[in-house]
C-alpha positions as CSV (number, residue, x, y, z in Angstrom):
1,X,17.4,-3.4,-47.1
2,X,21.6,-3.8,-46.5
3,X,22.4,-7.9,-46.2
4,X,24.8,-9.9,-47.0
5,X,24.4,-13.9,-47.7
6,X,23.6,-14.7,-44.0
7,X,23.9,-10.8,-42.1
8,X,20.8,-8.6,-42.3
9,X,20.4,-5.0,-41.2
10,X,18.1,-5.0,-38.1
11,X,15.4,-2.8,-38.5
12,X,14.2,-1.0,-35.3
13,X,11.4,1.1,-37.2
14,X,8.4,-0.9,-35.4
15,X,10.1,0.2,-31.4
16,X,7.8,2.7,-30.3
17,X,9.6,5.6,-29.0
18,X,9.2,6.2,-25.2
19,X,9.7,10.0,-24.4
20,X,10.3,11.4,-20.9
21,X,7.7,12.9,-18.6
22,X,9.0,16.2,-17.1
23,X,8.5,16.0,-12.8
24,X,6.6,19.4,-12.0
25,X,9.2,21.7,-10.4
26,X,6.8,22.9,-7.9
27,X,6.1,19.4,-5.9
28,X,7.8,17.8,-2.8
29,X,8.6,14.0,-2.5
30,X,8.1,14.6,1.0
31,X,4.9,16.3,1.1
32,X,3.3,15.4,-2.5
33,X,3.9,12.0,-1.7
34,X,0.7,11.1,-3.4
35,X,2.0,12.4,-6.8
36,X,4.9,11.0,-6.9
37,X,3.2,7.4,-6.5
38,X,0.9,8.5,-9.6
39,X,4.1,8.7,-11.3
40,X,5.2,5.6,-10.1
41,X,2.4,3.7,-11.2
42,X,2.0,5.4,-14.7
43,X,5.7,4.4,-15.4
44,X,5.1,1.0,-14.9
45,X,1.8,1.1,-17.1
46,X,4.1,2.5,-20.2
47,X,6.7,-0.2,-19.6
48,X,4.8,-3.5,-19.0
49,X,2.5,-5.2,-21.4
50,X,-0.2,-8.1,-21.7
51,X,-0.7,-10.1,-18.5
52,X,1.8,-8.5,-16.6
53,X,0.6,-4.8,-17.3
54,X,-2.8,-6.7,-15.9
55,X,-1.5,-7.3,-12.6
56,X,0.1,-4.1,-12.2
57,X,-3.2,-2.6,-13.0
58,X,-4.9,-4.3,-10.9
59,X,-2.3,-3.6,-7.9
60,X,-2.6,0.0,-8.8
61,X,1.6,-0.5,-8.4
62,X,1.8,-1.8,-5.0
63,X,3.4,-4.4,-3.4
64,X,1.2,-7.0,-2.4
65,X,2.2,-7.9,0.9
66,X,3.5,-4.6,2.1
67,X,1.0,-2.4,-0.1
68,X,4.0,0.3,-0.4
69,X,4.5,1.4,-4.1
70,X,6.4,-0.4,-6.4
71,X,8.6,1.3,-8.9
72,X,9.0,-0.5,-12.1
73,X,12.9,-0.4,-12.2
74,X,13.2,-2.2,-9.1
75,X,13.4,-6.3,-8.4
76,X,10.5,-7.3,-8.3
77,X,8.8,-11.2,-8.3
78,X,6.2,-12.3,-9.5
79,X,3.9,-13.9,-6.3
80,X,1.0,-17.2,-7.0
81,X,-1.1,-16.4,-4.4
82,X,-2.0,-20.1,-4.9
83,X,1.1,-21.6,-5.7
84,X,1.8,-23.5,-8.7
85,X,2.9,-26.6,-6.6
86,X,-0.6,-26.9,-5.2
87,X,-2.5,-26.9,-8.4
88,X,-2.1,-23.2,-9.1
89,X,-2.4,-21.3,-12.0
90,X,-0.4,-18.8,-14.1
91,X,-3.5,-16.4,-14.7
92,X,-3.6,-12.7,-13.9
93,X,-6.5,-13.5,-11.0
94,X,-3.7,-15.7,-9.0
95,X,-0.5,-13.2,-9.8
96,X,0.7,-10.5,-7.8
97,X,3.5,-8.4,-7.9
98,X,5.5,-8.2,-4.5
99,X,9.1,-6.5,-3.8
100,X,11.9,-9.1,-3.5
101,X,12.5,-8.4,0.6
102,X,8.9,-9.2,1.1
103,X,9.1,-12.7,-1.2
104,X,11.8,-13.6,1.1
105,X,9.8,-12.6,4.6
106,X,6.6,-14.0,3.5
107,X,7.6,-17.7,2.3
């Protein structure tokens, strides 16, 4: 390992690498709508972990309050469907994924 009296090397060897899944050249975004939301929603699975991979799951990667698909690079807030501020709680049961627009719409 390369250090010096207070510097250490950062080692990156336990970062799973993330490879890219090809889009099938023979589908429409217009018309194969449905695969392209598969994709979506796998994407999402790959990028989020413990409770928050929950929620997604659970969602099957849609909004919450406008049930469109949610991509995984996009704002997004986390929703209480009970809210904190009346006694509820941060569990995966009272958490929901919603797209920032519908936060602001909904409150």
């Amino acid at each position: 390992m390369f250090a010096t009296d207070g510097i250490a090397l950062l080692r990156v060897d336990h970062i799973p690498i993330v490879r890219h899944i090809k889009v099938q050249m023979n589908v429409n975004p217009y018309i194969d709508v449905e695969y392209f939301a598969e994709r979506k929603f796998k994407r999402g699975m790959r990028r989020l972990s413990g409770r928050f991979k929950h929620v997604w799951e659970k969602q099957n990667g849609k909004c919450f309050h406008c049930r469109m698909p949610l991509d995984i690079m996009e704002e997004r807030t986390i929703y209480f469907k009970t809210p904190k501020s009346e006694g509820g709680q941060e569990i995966v049961t009272n958490m929901a994924y919603v797209h920032n627009y519908c936060n602001t719409l909904n409150k």
